[in-house]
C-alpha positions as CSV (number, residue, x, y, z in Angstrom):
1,X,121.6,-87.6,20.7
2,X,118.1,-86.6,18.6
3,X,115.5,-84.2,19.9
4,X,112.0,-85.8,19.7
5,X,109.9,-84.5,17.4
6,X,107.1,-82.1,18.2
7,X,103.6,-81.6,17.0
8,X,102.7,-79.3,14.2
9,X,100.4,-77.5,17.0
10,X,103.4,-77.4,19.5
11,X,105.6,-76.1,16.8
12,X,103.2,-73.4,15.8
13,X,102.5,-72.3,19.1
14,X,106.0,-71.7,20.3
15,X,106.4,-69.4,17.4
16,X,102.9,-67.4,18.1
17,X,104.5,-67.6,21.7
18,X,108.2,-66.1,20.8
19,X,106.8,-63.8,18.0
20,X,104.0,-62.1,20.0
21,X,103.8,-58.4,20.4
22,X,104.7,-56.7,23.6
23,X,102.7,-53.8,24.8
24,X,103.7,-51.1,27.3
25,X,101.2,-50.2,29.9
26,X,100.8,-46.9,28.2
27,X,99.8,-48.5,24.9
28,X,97.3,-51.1,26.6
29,X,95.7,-47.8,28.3
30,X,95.5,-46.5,25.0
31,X,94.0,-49.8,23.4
32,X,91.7,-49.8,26.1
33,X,90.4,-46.4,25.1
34,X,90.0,-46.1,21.8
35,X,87.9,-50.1,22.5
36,X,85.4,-47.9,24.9
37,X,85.2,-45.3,22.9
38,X,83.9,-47.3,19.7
39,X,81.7,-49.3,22.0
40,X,79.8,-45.9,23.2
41,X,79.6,-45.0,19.1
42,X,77.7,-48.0,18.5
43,X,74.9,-47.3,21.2
């Protein structure tokens, strides 16, 4: 039996999908942060 082939976008996006980096709640808190903190040294 053969698999269908998928699109080059489908292909590529179930890569991004399996290859994308985690963050622990701690680290978005500190992402979110350091984001505010640059925003109030532009103003």
């Amino acid at each position: 039996m053969r698999k269908t082939k998928k699109s080059v976008e489908a292909v590529v996006k179930d890569i991004k999908r399996k290859t994308r980096r985690k963050f622990s709640a701690e680290e978005k808190i500190r992402i979110n942060i350091i984001s505010i903190y640059k925003k109030d040294d532009e103003s």
